[in-house]
N, C-alpha and C positions, 0 to 999 in steps of 0.2 A: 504494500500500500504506500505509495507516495505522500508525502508530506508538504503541508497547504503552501507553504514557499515552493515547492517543489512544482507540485499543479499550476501555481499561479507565472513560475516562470514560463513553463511550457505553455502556457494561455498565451503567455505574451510575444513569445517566439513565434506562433501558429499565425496570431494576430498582422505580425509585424512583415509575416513570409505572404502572408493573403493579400494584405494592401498594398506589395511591392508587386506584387503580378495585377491588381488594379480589382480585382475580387469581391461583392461584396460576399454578407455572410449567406444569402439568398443560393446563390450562384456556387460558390464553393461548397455551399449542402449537398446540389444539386448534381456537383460533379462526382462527389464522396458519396451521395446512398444518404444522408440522414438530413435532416431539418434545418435550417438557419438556426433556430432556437434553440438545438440543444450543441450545434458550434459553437454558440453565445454563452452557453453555460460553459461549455471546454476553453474556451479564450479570456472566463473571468475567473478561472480555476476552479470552479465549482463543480468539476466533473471528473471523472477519468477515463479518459478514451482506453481504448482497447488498444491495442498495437496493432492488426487488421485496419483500425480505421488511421490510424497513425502513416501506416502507409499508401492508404490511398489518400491523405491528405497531403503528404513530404512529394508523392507524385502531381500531386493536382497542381503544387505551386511550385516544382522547380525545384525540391531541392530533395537530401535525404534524411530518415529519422535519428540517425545519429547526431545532423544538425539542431533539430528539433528539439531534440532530449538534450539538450546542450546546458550546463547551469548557467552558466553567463547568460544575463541580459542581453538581449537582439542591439537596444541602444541605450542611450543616457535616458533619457523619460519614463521607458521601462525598468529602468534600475530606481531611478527614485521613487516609482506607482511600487514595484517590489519590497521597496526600505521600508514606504509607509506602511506600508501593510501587514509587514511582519512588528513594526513599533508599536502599532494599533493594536495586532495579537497579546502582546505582552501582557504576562502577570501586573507590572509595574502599574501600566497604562489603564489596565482593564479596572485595577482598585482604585483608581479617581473616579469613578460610574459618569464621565463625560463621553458623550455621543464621538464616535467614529466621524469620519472626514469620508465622504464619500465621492469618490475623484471623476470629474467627468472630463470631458473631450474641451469644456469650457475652463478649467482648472491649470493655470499657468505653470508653468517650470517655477517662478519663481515665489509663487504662492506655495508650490511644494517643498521649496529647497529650504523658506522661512521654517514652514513647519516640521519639517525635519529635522532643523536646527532647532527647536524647544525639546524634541523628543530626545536629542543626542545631550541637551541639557538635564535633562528627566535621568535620563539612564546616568552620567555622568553624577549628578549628587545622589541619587540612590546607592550607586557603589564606594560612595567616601560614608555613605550612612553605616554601611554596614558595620555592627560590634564585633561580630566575629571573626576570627585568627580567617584574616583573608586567602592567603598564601594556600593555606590547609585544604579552604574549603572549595579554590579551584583547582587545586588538583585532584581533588577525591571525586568532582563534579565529571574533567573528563576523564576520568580512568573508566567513573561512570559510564558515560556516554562511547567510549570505545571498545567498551565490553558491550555494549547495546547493541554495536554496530558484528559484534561475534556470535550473537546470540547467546554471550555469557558462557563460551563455548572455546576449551583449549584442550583441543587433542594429544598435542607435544605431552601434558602433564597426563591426561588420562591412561596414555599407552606406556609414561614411566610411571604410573602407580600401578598398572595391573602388572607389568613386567617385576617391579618389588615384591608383588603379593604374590605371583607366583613364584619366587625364588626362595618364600620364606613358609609355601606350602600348603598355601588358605586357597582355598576352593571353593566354598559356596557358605550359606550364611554367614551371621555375625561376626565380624573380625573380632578376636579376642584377645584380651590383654596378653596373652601367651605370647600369638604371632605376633603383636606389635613386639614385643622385648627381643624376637628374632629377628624382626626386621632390622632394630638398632643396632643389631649383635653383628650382622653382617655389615654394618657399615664402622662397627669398630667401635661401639657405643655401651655402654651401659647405662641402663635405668634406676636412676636413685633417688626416693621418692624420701624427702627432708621435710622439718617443720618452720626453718628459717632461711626462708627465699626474699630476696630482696622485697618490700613492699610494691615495689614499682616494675615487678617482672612474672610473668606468665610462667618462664622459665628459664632457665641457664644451661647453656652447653660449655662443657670444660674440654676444648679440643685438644691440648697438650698430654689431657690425661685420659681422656675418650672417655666422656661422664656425661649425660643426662639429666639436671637435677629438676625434680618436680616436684610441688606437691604430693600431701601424704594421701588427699580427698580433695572431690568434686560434685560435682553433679552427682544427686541419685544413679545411680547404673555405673558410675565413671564415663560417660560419655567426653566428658571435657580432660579427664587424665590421655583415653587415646588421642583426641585431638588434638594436646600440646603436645604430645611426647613426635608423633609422625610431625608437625607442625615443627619442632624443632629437627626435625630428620630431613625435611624438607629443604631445609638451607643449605645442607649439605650436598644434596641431591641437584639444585637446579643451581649451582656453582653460585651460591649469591656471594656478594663483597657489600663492606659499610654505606649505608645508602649517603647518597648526598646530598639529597635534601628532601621535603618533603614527599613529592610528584615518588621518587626511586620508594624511597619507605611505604609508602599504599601500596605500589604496585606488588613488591616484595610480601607483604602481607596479605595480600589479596592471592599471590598467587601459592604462600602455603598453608593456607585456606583451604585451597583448591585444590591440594594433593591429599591434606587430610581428609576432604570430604568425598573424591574418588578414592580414598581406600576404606573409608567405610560403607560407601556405596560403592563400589567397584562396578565401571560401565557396564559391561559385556552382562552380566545379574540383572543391574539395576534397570538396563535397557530392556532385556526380558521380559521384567516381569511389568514392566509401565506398557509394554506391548501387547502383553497380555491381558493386562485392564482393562487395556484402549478397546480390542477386542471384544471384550465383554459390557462392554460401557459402563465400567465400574472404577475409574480411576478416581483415588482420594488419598489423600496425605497422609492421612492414619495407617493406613493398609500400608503405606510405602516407608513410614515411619517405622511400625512394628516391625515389617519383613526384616530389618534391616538393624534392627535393634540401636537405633540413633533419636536426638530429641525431634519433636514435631518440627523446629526450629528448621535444623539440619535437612531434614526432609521434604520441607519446600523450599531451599533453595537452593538441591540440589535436583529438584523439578526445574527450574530456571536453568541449570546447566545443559540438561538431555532433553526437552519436554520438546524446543524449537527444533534444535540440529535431528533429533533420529525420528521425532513421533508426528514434524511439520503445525506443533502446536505453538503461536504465540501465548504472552503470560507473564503476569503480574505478581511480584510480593512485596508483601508491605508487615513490618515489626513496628509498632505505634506503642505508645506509652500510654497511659491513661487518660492525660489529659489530652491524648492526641497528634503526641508531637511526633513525627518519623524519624525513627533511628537506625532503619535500616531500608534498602528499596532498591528493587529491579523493577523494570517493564520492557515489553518492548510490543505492545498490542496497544501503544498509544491512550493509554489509561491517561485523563487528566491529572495531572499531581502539583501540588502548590510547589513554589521554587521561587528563590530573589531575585535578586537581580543578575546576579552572575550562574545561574543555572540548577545553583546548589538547592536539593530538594532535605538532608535531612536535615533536622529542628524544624522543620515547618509541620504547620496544623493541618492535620488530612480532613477533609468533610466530612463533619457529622452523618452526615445521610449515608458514606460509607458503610462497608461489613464492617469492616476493620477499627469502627468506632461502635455502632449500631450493635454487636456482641456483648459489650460492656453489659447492655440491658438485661440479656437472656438469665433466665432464670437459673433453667439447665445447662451449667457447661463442661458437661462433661464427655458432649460430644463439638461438633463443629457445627457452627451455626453457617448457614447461607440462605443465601441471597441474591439476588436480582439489581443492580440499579441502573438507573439511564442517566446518562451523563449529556455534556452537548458531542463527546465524540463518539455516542452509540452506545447500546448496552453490554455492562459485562456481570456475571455470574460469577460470584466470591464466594472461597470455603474459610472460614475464621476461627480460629482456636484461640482462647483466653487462656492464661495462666497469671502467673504472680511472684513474686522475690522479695527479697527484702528489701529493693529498691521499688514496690508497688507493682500494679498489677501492667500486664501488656497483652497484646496481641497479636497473632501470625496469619496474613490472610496471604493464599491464593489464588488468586482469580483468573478468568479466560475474557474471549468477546460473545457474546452471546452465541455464534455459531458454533462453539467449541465446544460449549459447555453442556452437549448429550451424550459426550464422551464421559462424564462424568459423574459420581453419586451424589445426588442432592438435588440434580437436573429440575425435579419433580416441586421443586418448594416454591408457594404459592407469595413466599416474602419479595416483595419489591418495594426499592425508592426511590426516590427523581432528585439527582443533586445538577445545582447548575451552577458550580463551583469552578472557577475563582470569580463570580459573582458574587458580591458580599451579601446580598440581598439574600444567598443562600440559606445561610448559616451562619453569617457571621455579623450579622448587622442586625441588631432587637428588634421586634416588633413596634410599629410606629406608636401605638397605645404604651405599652410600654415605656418607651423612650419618654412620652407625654406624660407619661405619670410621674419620672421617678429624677426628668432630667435637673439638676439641682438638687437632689434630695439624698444621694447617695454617694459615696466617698472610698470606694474599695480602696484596699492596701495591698499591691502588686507583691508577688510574691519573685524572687531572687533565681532566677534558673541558670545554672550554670553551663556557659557556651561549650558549643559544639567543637571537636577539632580544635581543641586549646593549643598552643603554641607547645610543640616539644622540646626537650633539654636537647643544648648540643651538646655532644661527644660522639664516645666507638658505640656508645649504646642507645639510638634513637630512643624518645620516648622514656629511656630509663636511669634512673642515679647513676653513674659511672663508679660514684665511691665504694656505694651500697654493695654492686657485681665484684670489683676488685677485692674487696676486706670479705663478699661469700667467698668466693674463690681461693684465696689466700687462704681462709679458716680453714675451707674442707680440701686443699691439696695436701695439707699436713697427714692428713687419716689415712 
């Protein structure tokens, strides 16, 4: 599916190729098979031609569809009807609730280029507004956005975790704390599970002495002990060195993430058995969570990895806080998602009308709550699990587009809701009565939320005390 910059370039290329051959839209229908009217809708982006009609269109005017599909702008006039249009989309823009600029053939170059200039000033103090560790929160934005473009999908890592698991002799269900300690073993490692670990570290690798040190407990089941332990195996394994700055540390982190969670999902299984769901029309996160003996967590967004690349399924996950705020999040089925100004979607408020907020309510959560909602980019069908920590309660949703979602269980729930979010009028702006009753009368006291992607220490140890790792290390080389 093409994205509405993307449409609207191609509208404008079609447009720009028609009137140089002297064409109206009447006539260029005529020669293509279909209506002026609905060229009219393909030339203002609000369509998407077929590739068929694509090419009877690059023939009717002379040129071919590789030009057409071209992302560049055809000319200057077109590039600024393009700028405005994608300004006008914006989150920024859209929470001022001021009417759209709607550009006609009467509409000067230099009426455009004024307004452009406000919007380039708009966007410009918005991102000096922002409180948060800036640096952080664009790199974790596109690492985002270029796993988006992978389908959240790296094979390189998947074919060296089965390749490790097969060396260490695990074949089919739950990897087990046994094989994880032979995996370490073959890479020269021992597993030492301590009760004083740096405050500020997950875990420590002692490489001069080939030690492993963890935690003594985790999670119920130990689900988070195999995670760190392959998670620190993993460094070894895809040759990492000291990151250098923030953008290398995500990435590095993201991707031994991602060897942990294909070795407790292990593709060649995991792909199986999601195949066999699909088959059945029985695909749920539970089922793929138990098979697999990993947290619900783990389990959807290890659907995000396989669910696109092997089963052709786009798909949404969303970790919310209670009060709503996103603290974790893939899509790539063009789910609406709140985002700043610089593109960064987590600490922001997901809409209420969401599953992934709307669960909070359910009585019974002992299973997965779903649901239906319609957004303005279409409807999608959300599976949502609740749980809780000592940090308060959260939520795991994942979601499909409406056409997807008979491949899976819950299909059948008669739950639906309409968010028209990032419209504040959604859910975010009180009811007018309200507002009249209480405007003046009420005084809340903001509560203190600690920012997102806070600034890390520098040293050899991103993110961690350097003194704290030296004086572990030093204490337990002695033993």
């Amino acid at each position: 599916m093409a994205s509405s910059v993307e449409l609207t370039t191609l509208g404008h290329r079609i447009r720009h190729h028609r009137v140089s051959r002297g064409l109206t839209l009447d006539e260029l229908g005529a020669q293509v098979g279909v209506a002026g009217s609905h060229l009219s809708l393909i030339e203002n982006g609000k369509r998407e031609p077929k590739l068929s009609l694509l090419q009877e269109i690059a023939r009717a005017t002379g040129t071919d569809v590789t030009d057409l599909l071209s992302s560049e702008p055809p000319n200057r006039r077109a590039a600024l009807e393009i700028e405005l249009n994608r300004a006008q989309a914006s989150p920024v823009f859209r929470r001022l609730g001021i009417p759209p600029i709607k550009v006609t053939k009467g509409t000067s170059d230099e009426m455009l280029e004024s307004v452009l200039g406000l919007h380039r000033e708009l966007q410009r103090r918005e991102r000096e507004a922002i409180a948060t560790p800036e640096e952080a929160r664009r790199a974790n934005t596109e690492l985002r956005l270029l796993m988006r473009t992978r389908d959240n999908y790296l094979p390189d890592i998947e074919q060296l975790a089965e390749k490790q698991l097969k060396a260490a002799g695990h074949t089919s269900g739950a990897l087990t704390h046994r094989t994880v300690s032979i995996m370490a073993e073959q890479l020269g490692f021992e597993l030492i599970y301590v009760n004083d670990l740096p405050h500020s570290a997950r875990s420590v690798t002692d490489l001069e002495n080939g030690r492993i040190y963890l935690p003594p407990a985790s999670i119920p089941g130990g689900h988070g002990l195999r995670s760190m332990a392959l998670q620190a195996m993993a460094h070894r394994l895809l040759g990492h060195k000291p990151p250098t700055d923030y953008a290398h540390f995500l990435k590095q982190r993201l991707e031994i993430n991602y060897f942990a969670a294909c070795c407790l999902m292990p593709q060649t299984a995991a792909v199986g058995f999601l195949q066999q769901a699909k088959k059945e029309r029985n695909l749920a996160v539970e089922d793929f969570r138990d098979a697999f003996g990993v947290t619900h967590e783990a389990a959807g967004m290890r659907m995000t990895n396989l669910l696109t690349a092997h089963l052709g399924i786009p798909l949404h996950f969303l970790r919310v806080d209670g009060a709503g705020a996103i603290s974790r999040v893939y899509e790539n089925d063009d789910l609406p998602l709140p985002m700043d100004v610089t593109g960064a979607v987590e600490g922001q408020i997901v809409c209420r009308k969401f599953s992934a907020r709307s669960a909070f309510a359910e009585q019974n959560r002992t299973t997965e709550h779903y649901q239906y909602t319609d957004t303005p980019a279409g409807t999608y069908w959300c599976a949502t699990q609740t749980g809780a920590t000592a940090d308060g309660e959260f939520s795991i949703t994942v979601g499909v587009p409406f056409d997807d979602a008979k491949w899976f269980r819950g299909r059948e729930t008669p739950g639906r809701a309409s968010s028209t979010c990032p419209d504040d009028a959604c859910c975010h702006r009180p009811d007018a009565a309200l507002t009249a009753r209480w405007a003046g009368n009420a005084w809340p006291s903001a509560r203190v939320h600690m920012q997102m992607f806070s600034p890390l220490p520098r040293g050899a140890f991103p993110g961690v005390d350097d003194s704290e790792v030296y004086a572990f290390l030093d204490r337990h080389a002695a033993e």
